[in-house]
N, C-alpha and C positions, 0 to 999 in steps of 0.2 A: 563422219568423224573428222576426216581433214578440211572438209570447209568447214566445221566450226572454231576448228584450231586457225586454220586464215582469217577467219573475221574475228578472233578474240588476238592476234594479232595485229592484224586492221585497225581494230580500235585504239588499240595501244599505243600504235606506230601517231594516230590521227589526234590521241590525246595529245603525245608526246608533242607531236608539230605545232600544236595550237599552243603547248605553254611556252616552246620555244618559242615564238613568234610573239607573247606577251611579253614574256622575259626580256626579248631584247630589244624592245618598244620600251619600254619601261627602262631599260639602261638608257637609251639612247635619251631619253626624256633627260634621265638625271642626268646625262652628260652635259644635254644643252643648259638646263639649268645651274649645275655645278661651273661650266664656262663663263654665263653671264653675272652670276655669283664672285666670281673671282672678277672679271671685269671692272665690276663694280668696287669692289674690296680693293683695288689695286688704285682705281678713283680719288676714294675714299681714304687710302692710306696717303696718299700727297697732298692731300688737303689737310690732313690731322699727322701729328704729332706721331701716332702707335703706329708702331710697326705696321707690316701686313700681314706678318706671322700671326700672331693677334687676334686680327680680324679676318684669317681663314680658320680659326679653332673654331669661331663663334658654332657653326655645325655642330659641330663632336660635343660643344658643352649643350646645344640644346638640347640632342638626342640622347648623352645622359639624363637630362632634368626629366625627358620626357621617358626615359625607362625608370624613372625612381619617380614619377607621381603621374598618375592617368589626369589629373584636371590639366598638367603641363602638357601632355599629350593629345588631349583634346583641344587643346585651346591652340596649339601648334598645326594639329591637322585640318581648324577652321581656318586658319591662316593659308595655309599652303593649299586647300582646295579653291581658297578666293582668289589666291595667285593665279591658281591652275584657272580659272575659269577669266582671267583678267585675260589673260597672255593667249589661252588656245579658241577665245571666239569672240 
């Protein structure tokens, strides 16, 4: 009985570690991403007229468009996969 109760905690403890570890691979990706993003943005804002305030919304309004319509979601996450795949090989 007690070693089944240690391995059904085992498992647990081993899930938990593995989403932890994707979790924060996956911050750390947005991170660098969101950094280079703003990089750019800030480029981007001396060269043009519009603020940079502006041009750091552009996110938030596409991830609304893309939670009020799945074609805007789809068409955003073929975009951001072709990034992902430009940038990481």
């Amino acid at each position: 009985m007690a070693d089944s109760i240690k391995k059904f905690i085992g498992s647990i403890l081993d899930r938990a570690k593995g989403g932890l570890r994707r979790f924060v691979a996956f911050s750390m990706i947005m991170f660098f991403i969101g950094t280079v993003f703003g990089f750019f943005i800030l480029a981007l804002a001396e060269k043009t007229s519009v603020p940079a305030t502006y041009w750091l919304m552009v996110p938030i309004v596409l991830a609304l468009l893309a939670y009020a319509s799945s074609e805007i979601a789809f068409v955003l996450f073929i975009l951001m996969l072709g990034l992902m795949l430009v940038v990481f090989l």
